[in-house]
C-alpha positions as CSV (number, residue, x, y, z in Angstrom):
1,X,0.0,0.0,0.0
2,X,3.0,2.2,1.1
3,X,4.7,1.3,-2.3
4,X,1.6,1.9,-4.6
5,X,0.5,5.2,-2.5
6,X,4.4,6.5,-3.4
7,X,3.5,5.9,-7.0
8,X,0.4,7.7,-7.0
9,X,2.1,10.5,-5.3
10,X,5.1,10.6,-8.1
11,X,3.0,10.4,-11.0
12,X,0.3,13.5,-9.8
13,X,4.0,15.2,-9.0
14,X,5.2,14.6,-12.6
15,X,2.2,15.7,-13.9
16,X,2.4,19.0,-11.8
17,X,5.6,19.6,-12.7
18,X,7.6,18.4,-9.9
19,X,10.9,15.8,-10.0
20,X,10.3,12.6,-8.9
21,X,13.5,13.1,-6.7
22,X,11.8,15.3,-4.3
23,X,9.9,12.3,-3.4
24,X,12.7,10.5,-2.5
25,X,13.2,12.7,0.7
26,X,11.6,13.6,3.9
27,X,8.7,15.8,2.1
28,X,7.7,12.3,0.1
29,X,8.4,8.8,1.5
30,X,9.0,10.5,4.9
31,X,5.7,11.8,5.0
32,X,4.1,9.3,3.3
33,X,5.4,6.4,5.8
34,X,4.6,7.6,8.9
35,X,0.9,8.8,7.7
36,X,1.2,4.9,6.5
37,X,2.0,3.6,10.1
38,X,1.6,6.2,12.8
39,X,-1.2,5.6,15.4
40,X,-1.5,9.6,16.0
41,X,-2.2,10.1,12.1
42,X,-5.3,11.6,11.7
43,X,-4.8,10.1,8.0
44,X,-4.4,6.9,9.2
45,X,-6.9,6.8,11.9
46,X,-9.4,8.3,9.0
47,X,-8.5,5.4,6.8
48,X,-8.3,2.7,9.4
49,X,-12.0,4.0,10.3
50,X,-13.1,3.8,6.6
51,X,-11.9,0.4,6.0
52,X,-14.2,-0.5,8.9
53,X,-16.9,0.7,6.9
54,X,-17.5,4.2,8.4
55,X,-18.5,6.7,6.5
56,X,-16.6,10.2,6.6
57,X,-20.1,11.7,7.6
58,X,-20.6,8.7,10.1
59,X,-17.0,10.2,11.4
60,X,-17.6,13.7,11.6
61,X,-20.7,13.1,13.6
62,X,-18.6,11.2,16.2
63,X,-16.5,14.7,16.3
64,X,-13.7,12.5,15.0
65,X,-11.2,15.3,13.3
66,X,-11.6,15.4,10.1
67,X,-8.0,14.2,8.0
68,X,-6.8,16.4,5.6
69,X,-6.8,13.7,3.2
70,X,-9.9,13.6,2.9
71,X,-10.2,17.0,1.6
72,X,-7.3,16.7,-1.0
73,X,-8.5,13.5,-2.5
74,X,-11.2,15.5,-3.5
75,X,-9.2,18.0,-5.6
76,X,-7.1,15.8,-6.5
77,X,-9.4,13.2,-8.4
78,X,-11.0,16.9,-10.1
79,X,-7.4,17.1,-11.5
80,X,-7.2,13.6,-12.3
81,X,-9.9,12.8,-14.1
82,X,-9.9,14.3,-17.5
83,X,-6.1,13.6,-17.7
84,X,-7.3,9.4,-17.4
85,X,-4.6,8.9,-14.8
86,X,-5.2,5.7,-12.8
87,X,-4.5,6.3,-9.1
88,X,-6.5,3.2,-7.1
89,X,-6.1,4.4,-4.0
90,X,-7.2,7.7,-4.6
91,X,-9.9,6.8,-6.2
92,X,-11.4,4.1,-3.5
């Protein structure tokens, strides 16, 4: 998930304009792998909750903190889509 999540994050990179090499770093797979693992990620304890089958309504009625994540997957497929980039996890 880590490995395919990195991808995603190159390729919308590429497509921005960025080098893949400034994924490489702390900014990228830093980021990226302790959103991936850390119990006190909001990211993670958003995703953990959806793959229990929560809903992100279900969660903000709980008063659960909404992840940011949540809000840039948004923009992000808006960007996505008429280009016909594939990015699974994004789009689950």
């Amino acid at each position: 998930l880590i490995a395919r999540g990195l991808e995603e994050m190159v390729q919308f990179g590429l497509i921005k304009g960025a080098r893949r090499e400034t994924f490489m770093g702390l900014s990228g797979v830093g980021d990226l792998v302790l959103c991936c693992t850390s119990v006190t990620s909001r990211n993670m304890r958003f995703g953990v909750a959806l793959g229990e089958g929560k809903t992100t309504e279900d969660l903000l009625k709980e008063g659960q903190a909404l992840a940011e994540g949540a809000y840039t997957v948004k923009a992000v497929m808006k960007i996505i889509k008429p280009l016909g980039i594939e990015m699974p996890i994004c789009e689950a």
